[in-house]
N, C-alpha and C positions, 0 to 999 in steps of 0.2 A: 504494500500500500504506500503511497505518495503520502511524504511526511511536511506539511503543509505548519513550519512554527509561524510563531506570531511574534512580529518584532512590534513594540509601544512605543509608538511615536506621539504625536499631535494625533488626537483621535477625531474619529469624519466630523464631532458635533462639541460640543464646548460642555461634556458633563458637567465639569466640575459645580459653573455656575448654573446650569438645569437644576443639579440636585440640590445644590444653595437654594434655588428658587420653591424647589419640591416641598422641599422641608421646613421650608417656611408656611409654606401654604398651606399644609396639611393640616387637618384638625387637630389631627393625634399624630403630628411629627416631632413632638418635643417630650424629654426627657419626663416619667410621673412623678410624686413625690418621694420617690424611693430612688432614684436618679436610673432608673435601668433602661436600656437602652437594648437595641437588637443591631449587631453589625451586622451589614451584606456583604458579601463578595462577589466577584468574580470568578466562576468557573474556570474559565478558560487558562487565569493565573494563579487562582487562590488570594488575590490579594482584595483588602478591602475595598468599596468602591464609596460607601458611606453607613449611615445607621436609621433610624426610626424609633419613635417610642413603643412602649410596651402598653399596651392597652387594658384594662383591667372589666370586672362587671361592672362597676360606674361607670367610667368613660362611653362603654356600650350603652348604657342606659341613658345618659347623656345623646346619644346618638342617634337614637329611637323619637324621642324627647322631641329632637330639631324635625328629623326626616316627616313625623306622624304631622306638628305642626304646619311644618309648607307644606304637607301633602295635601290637608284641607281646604287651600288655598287652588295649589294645582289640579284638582281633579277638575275645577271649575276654568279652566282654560282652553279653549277651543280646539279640537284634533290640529285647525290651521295651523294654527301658532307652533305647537308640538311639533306638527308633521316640518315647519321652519328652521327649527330648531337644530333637526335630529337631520336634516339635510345639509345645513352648516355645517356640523357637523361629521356629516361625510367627508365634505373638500377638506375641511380643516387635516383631519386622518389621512388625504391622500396627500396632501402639501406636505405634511411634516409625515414623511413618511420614512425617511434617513433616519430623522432622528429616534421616530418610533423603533424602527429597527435597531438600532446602533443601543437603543436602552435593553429592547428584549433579550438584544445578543449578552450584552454585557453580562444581566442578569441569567441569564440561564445557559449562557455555552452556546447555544444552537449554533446553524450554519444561519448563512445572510439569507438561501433559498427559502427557509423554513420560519424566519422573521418572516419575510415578506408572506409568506402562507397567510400570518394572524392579522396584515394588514386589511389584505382582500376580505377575509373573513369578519371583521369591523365594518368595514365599507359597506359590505351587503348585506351582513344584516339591518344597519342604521337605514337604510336605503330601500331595503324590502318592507320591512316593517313602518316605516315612515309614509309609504305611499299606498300600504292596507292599512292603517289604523283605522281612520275613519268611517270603511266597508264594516269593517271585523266589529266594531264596537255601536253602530248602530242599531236601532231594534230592527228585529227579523221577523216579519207577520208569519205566523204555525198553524198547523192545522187544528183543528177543535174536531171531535167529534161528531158536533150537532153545525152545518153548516149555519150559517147567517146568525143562528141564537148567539153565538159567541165571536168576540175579536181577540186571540190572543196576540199577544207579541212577546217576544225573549229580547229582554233587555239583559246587558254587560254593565258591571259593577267592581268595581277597581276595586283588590282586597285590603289595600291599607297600606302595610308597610313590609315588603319582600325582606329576607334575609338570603345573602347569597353568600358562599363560603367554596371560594375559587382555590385551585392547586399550583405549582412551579411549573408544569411542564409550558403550560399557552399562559404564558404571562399576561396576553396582551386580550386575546383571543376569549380567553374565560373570564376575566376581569370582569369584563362590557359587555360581550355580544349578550349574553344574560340578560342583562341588566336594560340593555333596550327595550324590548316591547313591555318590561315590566314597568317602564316609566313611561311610555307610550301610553296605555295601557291606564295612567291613572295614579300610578302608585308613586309611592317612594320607595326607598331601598339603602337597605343598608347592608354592607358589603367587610368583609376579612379577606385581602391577598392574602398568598402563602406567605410565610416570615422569609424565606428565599428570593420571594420577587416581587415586595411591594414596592418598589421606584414607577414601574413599567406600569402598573394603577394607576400611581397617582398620578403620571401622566398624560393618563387618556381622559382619566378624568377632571385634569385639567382644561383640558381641548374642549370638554365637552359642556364645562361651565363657562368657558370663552364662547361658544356656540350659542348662549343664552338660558342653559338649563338651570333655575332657583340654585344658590348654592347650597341650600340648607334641605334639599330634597334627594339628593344623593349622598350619602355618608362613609368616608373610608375609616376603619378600625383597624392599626394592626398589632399583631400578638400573636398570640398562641391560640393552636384551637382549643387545646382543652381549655381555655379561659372565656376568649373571645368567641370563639366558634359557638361554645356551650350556651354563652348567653345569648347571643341572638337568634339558639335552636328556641331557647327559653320566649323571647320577647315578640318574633315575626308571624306574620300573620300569613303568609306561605313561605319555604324555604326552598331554594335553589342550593345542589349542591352537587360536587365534583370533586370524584378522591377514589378511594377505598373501598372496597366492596363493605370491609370488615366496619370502618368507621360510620358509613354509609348506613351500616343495621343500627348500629347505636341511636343515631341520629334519628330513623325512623321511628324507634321507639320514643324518642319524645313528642316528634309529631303526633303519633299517635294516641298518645295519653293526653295530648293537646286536642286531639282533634279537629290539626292544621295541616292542608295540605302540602307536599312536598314531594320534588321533582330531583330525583340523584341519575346521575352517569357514572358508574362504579367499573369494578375490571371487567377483564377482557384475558380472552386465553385465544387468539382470533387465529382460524385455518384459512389454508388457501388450498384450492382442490385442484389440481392440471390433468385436465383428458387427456389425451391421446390425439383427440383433434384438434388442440389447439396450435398456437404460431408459439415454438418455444423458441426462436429468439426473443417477442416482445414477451412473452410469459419471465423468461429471465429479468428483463428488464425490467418490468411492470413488478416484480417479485424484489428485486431491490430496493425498490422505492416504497413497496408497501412494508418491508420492514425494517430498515436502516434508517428510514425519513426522521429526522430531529432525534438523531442516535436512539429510534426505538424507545423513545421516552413517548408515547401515545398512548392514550388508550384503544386504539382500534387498529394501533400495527399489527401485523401478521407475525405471529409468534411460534407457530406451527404448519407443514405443508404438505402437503397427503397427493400423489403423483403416481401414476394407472406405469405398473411395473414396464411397460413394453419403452415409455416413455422416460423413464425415470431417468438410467444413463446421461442419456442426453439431456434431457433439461438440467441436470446436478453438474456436469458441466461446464452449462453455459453459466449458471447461475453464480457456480464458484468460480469463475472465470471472471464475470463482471463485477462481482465484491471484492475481489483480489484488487481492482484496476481502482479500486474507489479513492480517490484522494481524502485523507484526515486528516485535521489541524484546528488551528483557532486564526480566525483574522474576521476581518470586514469584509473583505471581498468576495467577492460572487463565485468562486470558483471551487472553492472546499464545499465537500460531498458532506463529511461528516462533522460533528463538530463536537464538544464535550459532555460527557456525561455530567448533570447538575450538583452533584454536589458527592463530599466522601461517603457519603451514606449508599447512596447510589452504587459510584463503584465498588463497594463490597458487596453490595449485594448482585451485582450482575457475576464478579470474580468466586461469588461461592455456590453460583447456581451451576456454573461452566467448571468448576474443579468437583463440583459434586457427583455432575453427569460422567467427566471425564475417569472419576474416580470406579464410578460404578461402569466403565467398561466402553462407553460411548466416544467415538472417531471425531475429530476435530478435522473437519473440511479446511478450514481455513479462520484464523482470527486465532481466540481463545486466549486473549491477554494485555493486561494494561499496557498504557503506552505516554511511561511518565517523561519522557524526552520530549515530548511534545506539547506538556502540562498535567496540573497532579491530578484528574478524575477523567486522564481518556482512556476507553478500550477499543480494541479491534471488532468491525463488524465480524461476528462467527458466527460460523455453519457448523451442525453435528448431525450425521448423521448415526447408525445403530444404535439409538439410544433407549438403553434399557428401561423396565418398569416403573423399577424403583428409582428411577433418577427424580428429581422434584420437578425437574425442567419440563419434566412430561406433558404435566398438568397444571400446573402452580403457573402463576404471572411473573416474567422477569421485569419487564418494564426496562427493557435494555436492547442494546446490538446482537440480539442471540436469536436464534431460530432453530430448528430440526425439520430436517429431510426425512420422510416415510415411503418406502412404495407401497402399494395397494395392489388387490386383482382388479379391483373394479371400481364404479363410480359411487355402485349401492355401498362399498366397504367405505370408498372416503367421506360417503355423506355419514353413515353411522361415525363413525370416529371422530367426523366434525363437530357433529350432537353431542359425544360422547362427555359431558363437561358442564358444569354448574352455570356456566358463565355463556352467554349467547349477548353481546356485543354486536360485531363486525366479522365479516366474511370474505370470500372472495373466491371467484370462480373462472379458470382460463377457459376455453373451448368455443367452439365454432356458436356461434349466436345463439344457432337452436338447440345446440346443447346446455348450454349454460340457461337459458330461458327456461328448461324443465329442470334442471336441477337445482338452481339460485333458490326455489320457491321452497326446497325440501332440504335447508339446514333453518336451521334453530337461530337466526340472529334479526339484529332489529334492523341491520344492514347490511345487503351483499352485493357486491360491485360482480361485474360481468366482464371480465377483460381490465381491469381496473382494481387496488387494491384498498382504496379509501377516498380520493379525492372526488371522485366524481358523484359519489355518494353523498359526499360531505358538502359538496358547490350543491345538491337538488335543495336549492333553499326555502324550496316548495311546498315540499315534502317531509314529515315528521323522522326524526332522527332520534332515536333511545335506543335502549338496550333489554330483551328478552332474559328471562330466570332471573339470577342473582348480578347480570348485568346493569340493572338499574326499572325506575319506573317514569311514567312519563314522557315525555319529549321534548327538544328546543327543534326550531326550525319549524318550518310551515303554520297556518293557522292555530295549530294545537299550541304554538311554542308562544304564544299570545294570550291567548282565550286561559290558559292555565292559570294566569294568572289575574282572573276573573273570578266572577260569582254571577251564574245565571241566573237571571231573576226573569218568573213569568207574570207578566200582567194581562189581566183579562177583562175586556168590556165585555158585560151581558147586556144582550139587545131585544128588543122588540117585547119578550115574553120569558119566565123562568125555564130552566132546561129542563123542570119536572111538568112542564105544560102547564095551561091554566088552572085557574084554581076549582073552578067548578066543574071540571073534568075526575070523573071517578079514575081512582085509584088503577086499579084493573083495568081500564079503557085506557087509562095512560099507560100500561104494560104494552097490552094489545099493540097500541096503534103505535108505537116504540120499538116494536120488534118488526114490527110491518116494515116500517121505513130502514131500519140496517137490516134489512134484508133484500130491500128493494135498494139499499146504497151499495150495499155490496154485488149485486148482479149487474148493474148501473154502472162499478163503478166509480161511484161521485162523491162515497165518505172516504177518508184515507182509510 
C-alpha cells in the first residue's frame, strides 16, 4: 500500500482562530465550576487541536429551559420563513465547504473523499426537507366511513423538544442532517456530539444560526453520554439516536418507561452476496469502497462477503489486488484512499479482532496491521479469508478496515448466511439486474444496494432509511424521516346529521338501513 505521511504546514483554513471563535460561541464551550474541560485531538497526529466544556445534568436542563422557550415562539412561524432559512443554509454548507471538510478531517482522521461524503449529505437533506415541509405538514383531508356525514383531516403537531445524541464516525453528517426536519418540522432540539468530535457541531451549527435559525432553538451540550446523553434520554420529548446496538437498548428502555418516542441507527454486521453473473471487475471495485470507505468506520460498510464458489477465485483476486493498490495516509488532499482510524480505542479494537481471527486459524489476504509510521491509530485495509467459527470476527461488528471472504454453492446459501445475524442494517448484492432484483428483496436488511455497496442507497433521499432486528427502529430520510417527528392529530367536522342517524329513527331501523348502505358501499365501491 502507498504510504501517503502528512507533512503540517499552514493548514487549507485558519483553525486556530475558527476554534477561538467556536469556543467562544458555544453555550457550553467554557470550563464548569469544577474547571474540567475535555481535550480533542487529532487522529491523524494525536496531537491536540483544542478542548470544550464538560456539560453536566444542569447545564442540560438549562438547555431544555432555552430550546422549549423559542420553540413556543417558532412553531408559530410560517413553513416560508423556515423553508428560507434552511435554504440559506444550504449555500452557506456548500460555500464553506473546505472549511467544513478540513474540520471533519481534523476531527476524525477520514480521507478529504469521505469529508466531502457529509457535505453532500447536509446539503440534501437541508434542501429536501426545506422544499417538503410545507406539503408534509399541512392537513390531509381522510376518509371517514360515513361519506359526506363527516370531514376529517390529519393534522401534524411538532413534539416539542427533540433530543439527538450523534456518534464520531459522521461528525458533520449526524450532527445536523437529524436535526433538520426536526426543526423544520416545529421543534427544537437539543443535541450531545460525540466528546471526539464536537468542533465539526459547532460549526455547522454555527452556519446554521448565520442562516437565520433563533439561537436559543437549537442547543449544543457537550460531555459524556453517561451524563449528558442520560439526561436529555431523561428530558426530550422524542429522541434521535446513533451509536451502539448495546447503548441503543439502554436508551430504549427509558423511552419507554417514558412513553416517548424514539428513533436509533445501531450496528450493523453488513454482507455482500457476488453471483456468478455479475461484472467482477466492478464487483471488486464497488467491494472496496463499500468497505474500506472512511477506514470502515460506518455503520453500513460491508463487513462480511459470501461469493457463489465457481466465482470466488476470481473475484478474491481482483479484490485483493485492488486493496493492495489503495493508497493510506493522513493529508488534505484528495488523493489518499484511506485515512485514520478515530481514535486508540479504535485501533485496538480493530488489532484484536484480526489477531483473534488470525489466532484461531484464519488467512490474512492482505493488510492485518497497524501502520504507526504513518501516525499513531492507522491500520491496513485486511482481507481474511478461512475464517473459522469461533473467531468473533465472524459475527461481532468490527467497525474497522476488516472484512472476510466466504465461498458458497449457491445464492439460496448466501442469502441464509446473510440472514444468519441479529443485526439487519445494510446489504449489498453484485449480479446481473434480474438477479439481484429477486434476491435484494430476500435478505433481512433495511437497505440493499444492487451493484452498489451503500451510496446509492444512502443518496435515495426519498426513501426511508433504518435498520431491521436489533439494527435499529424507525427511519431518517424520506417523508417518514419528518413526520417522526410529529404527532398526528385527527380533527373531524360532523355535518348535516349524527353518524347514529336521526333521532327519531328507531334503533333497529338505524341497524337495518346501516348495513344496507356498507353493503351497497362496498359493491359500489364508494366507502373506503
Amino acid at each position: 500500500m502507498t504510504p501517503q505521511r502528512l507533512e503540517f504546514g499552514p493548514l487549507p483554513t485558519d483553525f486556530a482562530q475558527e476554534l477561538r471563535e467556536l469556543t467562544a460561541n458555544a453555550r457550553f464551550g467554557t470550563l464548569d465550576e469544577h474547571g474540567d474541560s475535555l481535550t480533542i485531538e487529532a487522529p491523524m497526529t494525536g496531537e491536540p487541536i483544542g478542548w470544550v466544556g464538560v456539560g453536566n445534568e444542569e447545564i442540560t436542563n438549562q438547555a431544555f429551559e432555552a430550546a422549549r422557550r423559542a420553540q413556543k415562539s417558532w412553531v408559530h412561524v410560517p413553513f416560508s420563513e423556515r423553508k428560507k432559512i434552511f435554504l440559506r443554509f444550504h449555500d452557506s454548507v456548500l460555500k464553506n465547504r473546505e472549511l467544513l471538510a478540513d474540520m471533519v478531517q481534523l476531527e476524525s482522521g477520514k480521507n478529504r473523499t469521505g469529508a466531502f461524503d457529509e457535505i453532500m449529505d447536509v446539503a440534501n437533506n437541508a434542501r429536501y426537507y426545506a422544499n417538503r415541509v410545507e406539503k408534509l405538514m399541512s392537513p390531509h383531508t381522510r376518509a371517514s366511513a360515513m361519506l359526506v356525514l363527516a370531514k376529517p383531516r390529519e393534522h401534524r403537531q411538532p413534539l416539542g423538544v427533540v433530543g439527538q445524541i450523534s456518534p464520531w464516525n459522521y461528525p458533520l453528517t449526524l450532527a445536523i442532517s437529524d436535526a433538520i426536519p426536526a426543526l423544520l418540522a416545529g421543534n427544537g432540539v437539543v443535541s450531545k456530539p460525540d466528546s471526539n468530535t464536537p468542533f465539526t457541531a459547532m460549526l455547522v451549527f454555527k452556519l446554521l444560526y448565520e442562516a437565520g435559525l433563533p439561537r436559543n432553538l437549537a442547543q449544543l451540550v457537550t460531555g459524556s453520554g453517561r451524563v449528558v446523553g442520560s439526561a436529555i434520554a431523561e428530558q426530550c420529548d422524542y429522541l434521535m439516536f446513533t451509536g451502539s446496538t448495546k447503548t441503543g437498548k439502554h436508551l430504549g428502555e427509558t423511552m419507554g418507561r417514558r412513553l416517548v418516542g424514539f428513533s436509533a441507527e445501531l450496528g450493523g454486521k453488513n454482507p455482500l452476496i457476488v453471483s456468478n453473473d455479475a461484472d467482477m471487475e466492478k464487483t471488486a471495485r464497488g467491494a472496496v469502497e463499500a468497505c474500506f470507505s472512511n477506514t470502515g468506520q460506518l455503520c453500513v460498510s460491508v463487513e462480511r462477503i459470501y461469493v457463489e464458489k465457481d466465482s470466488y477465485d476470481e473475484f478474491l483476486e481482483k479484490f485483493v489486488e485492488r486493496t493492495k493498490a489503495m493508497s493510506i495516509g493522513a493529508g488534505f488532499d484528495w488523493e489518499t484512499q484511506v485515512g485514520s482510524l478515530a481514535s486508540a480505542d479504535q485501533l485496538e479494537t480493530v488489532t484484536d479482532f484480526v489477531n483473534d481471527a488470525r489466532e484461531a486459524g484464519a488467512t490474512i489476504a492482505t493488510g492485518g496491521r497497524a501502520r504507526p509510521d504513518l501516525g499513531p491509530y492507522f491500520y491496513e485495509p485486511t482481507i481474511l479469508t478461512d475464517v473459522p467459527n469461533e473467531a468473533r470476527l465472524l459475527s461481532d461488528e468490527v467497525f474497522g478496515p476488516v472484512v472476510y471472504v466466504q465461498p458458497v454453492e449457491d445464492l439460496a446459501e448466501a442469502v441464509k448466511l446473510a440472514n444468519d445475524t441479529p443485526y439487519g442494517l445494510n446489504a449489498s448484492v453484485w449480479a446481473a439486474p434480474a438477479t439481484g432484483w429477486r434476491i435484494a428483496p430476500q435478505v433481512s436488511a433495511g437497505s440493499v444496494g444492487i451493484n452498489d455497496g451503500y451510496v446509492a442507497a444512502w443518496s435515495a433521499i426519498g426513501a426511508p432509511s433504518g435498520g431491521m432486528k436489533e439494527s435499529g427502529m424507525a427511519s431518517r430520510h424520506g417523508e417518514s424521516g419528518l413526520l417522526k417527528y410529529t404527532a398526528a392529530q385527527n380533527i373531524v367536522e360532523q355535518r348535516f346529521m349524527s353518524m347514529r342517524g336521526p333521532e327519531r329513527l328507531g334503533r333497529k331501523t338505524y341497524a337495518t338501513a346501516m348495513s344496507t348502505l356498507l353493503r351497497l358501499g362496498k359493491n359500489l365501491r364508494i366507502l373506503p
